[in-house]
C-alpha positions as CSV (number, residue, x, y, z in Angstrom):
1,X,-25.5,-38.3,6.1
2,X,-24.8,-42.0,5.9
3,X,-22.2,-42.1,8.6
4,X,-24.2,-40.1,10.8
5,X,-26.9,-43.1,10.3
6,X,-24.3,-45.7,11.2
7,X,-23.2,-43.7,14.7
8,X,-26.4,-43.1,15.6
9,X,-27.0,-47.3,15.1
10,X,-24.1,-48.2,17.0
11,X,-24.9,-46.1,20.0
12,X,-28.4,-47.3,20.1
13,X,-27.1,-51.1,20.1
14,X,-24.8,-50.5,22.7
15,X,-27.7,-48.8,24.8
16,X,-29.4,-51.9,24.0
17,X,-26.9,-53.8,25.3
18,X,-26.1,-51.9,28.5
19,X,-29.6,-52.2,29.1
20,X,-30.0,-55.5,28.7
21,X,-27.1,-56.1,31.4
22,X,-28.3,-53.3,34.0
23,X,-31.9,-55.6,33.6
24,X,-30.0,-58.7,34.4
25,X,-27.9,-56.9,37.0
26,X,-31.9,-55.7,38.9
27,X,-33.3,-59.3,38.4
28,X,-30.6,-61.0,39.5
29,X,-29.8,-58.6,42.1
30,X,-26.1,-58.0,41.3
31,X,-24.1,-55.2,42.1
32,X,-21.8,-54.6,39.0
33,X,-22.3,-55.3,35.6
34,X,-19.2,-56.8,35.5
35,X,-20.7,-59.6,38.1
36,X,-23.6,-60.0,35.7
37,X,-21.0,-60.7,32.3
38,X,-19.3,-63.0,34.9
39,X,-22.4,-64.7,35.6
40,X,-23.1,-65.0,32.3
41,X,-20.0,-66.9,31.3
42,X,-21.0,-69.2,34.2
43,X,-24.0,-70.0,32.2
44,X,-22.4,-70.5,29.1
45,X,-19.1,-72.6,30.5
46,X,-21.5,-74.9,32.1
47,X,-23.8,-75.2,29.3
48,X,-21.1,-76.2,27.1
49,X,-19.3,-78.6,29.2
50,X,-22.7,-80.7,29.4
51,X,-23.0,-80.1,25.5
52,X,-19.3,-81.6,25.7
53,X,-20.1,-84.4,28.0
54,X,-23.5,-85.9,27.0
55,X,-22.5,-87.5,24.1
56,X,-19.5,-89.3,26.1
57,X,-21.9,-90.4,28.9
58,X,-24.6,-91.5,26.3
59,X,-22.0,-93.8,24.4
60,X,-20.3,-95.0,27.9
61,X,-23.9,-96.1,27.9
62,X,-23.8,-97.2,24.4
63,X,-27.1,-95.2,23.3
64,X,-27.3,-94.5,19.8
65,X,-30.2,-93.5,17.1
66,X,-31.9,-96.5,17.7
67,X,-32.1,-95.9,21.9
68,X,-35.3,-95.1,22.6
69,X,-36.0,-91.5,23.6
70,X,-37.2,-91.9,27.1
71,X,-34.2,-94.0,27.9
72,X,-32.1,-91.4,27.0
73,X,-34.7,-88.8,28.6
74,X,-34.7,-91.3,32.0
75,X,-31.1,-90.8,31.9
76,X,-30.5,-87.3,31.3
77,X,-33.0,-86.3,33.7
78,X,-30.8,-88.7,36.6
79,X,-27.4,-88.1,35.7
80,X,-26.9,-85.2,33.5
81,X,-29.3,-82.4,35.4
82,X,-27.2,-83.2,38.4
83,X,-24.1,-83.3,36.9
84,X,-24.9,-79.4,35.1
85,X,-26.1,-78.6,38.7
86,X,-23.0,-79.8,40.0
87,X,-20.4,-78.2,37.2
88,X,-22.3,-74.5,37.7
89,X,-21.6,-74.4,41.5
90,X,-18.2,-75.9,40.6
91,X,-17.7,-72.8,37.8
92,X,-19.2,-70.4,40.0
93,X,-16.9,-71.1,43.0
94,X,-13.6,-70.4,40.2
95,X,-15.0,-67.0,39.2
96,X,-16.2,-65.8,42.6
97,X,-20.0,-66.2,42.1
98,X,-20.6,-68.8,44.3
99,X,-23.2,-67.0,46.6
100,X,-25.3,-66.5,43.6
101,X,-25.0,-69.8,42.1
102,X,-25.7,-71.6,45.6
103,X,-28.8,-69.6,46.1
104,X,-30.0,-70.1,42.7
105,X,-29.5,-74.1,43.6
106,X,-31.3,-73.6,46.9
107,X,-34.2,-72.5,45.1
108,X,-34.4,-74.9,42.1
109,X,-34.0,-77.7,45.4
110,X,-37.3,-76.1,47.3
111,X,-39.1,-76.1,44.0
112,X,-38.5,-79.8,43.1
113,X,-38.5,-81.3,46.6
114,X,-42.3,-79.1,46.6
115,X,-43.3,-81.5,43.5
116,X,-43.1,-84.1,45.8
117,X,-44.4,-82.8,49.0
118,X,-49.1,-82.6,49.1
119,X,-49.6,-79.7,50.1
120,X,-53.0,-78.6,52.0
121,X,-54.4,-82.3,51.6
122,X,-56.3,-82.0,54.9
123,X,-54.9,-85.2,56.5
């Protein structure tokens, strides 16, 4: 009965996982789920390469402990934002998801250049 218990648990967690890619795959408007675990390693390449590359920046900088934080904030938010913008469009473009990635950029640009644009001021 036991092992019956343990079947039924691993099909549910791989329905669980299937669904949680064909979810990406409709928000992100994909059209395989193999494009969606592709996208996904995107995310994660980039995300470690800036995990990978911070701390080198910081110390080319010469921050430590006792740099205070919105130094270090000041200069992640000029130098490594860009650079992680940068590096996904750079590891999109090697595993074909350019498209997606360039969009996704388009649309993060819009919504910051809008923080800095009045809007319905009357002027």
């Amino acid at each position: 009965m036991q092992a019956f218990s343990r079947i039924d648990m691993a099909q549910k967690e791989e329905q669980a996982k299937v669904s949680f890619l064909n979810k990406m795959k409709e928000k992100w408007g994909l059209q395989s789920l193999f494009q969606v675990v592709i996208v996904m390693v995107v995310f994660s390449l980039t995300g470690m390469t800036v995990v990978f590359v911070r701390p080198l920046i910081f110390s080319w900088f010469g921050y430590d402990e006792l740099t205070p934080f919105w130094i270090k904030a000041i200069t992640y938010l000029l130098l490594i934002f860009p650079l992680y913008q940068i590096l996904i469009l750079v590891y999109g473009t090697i595993l074909g998801q350019f498209s997606f990635f360039w969009e996704k950029e388009k649309k993060l640009i819009r919504a910051i250049s809008g923080l800095f644009h009045a809007k319905g001021s009357g002027n």
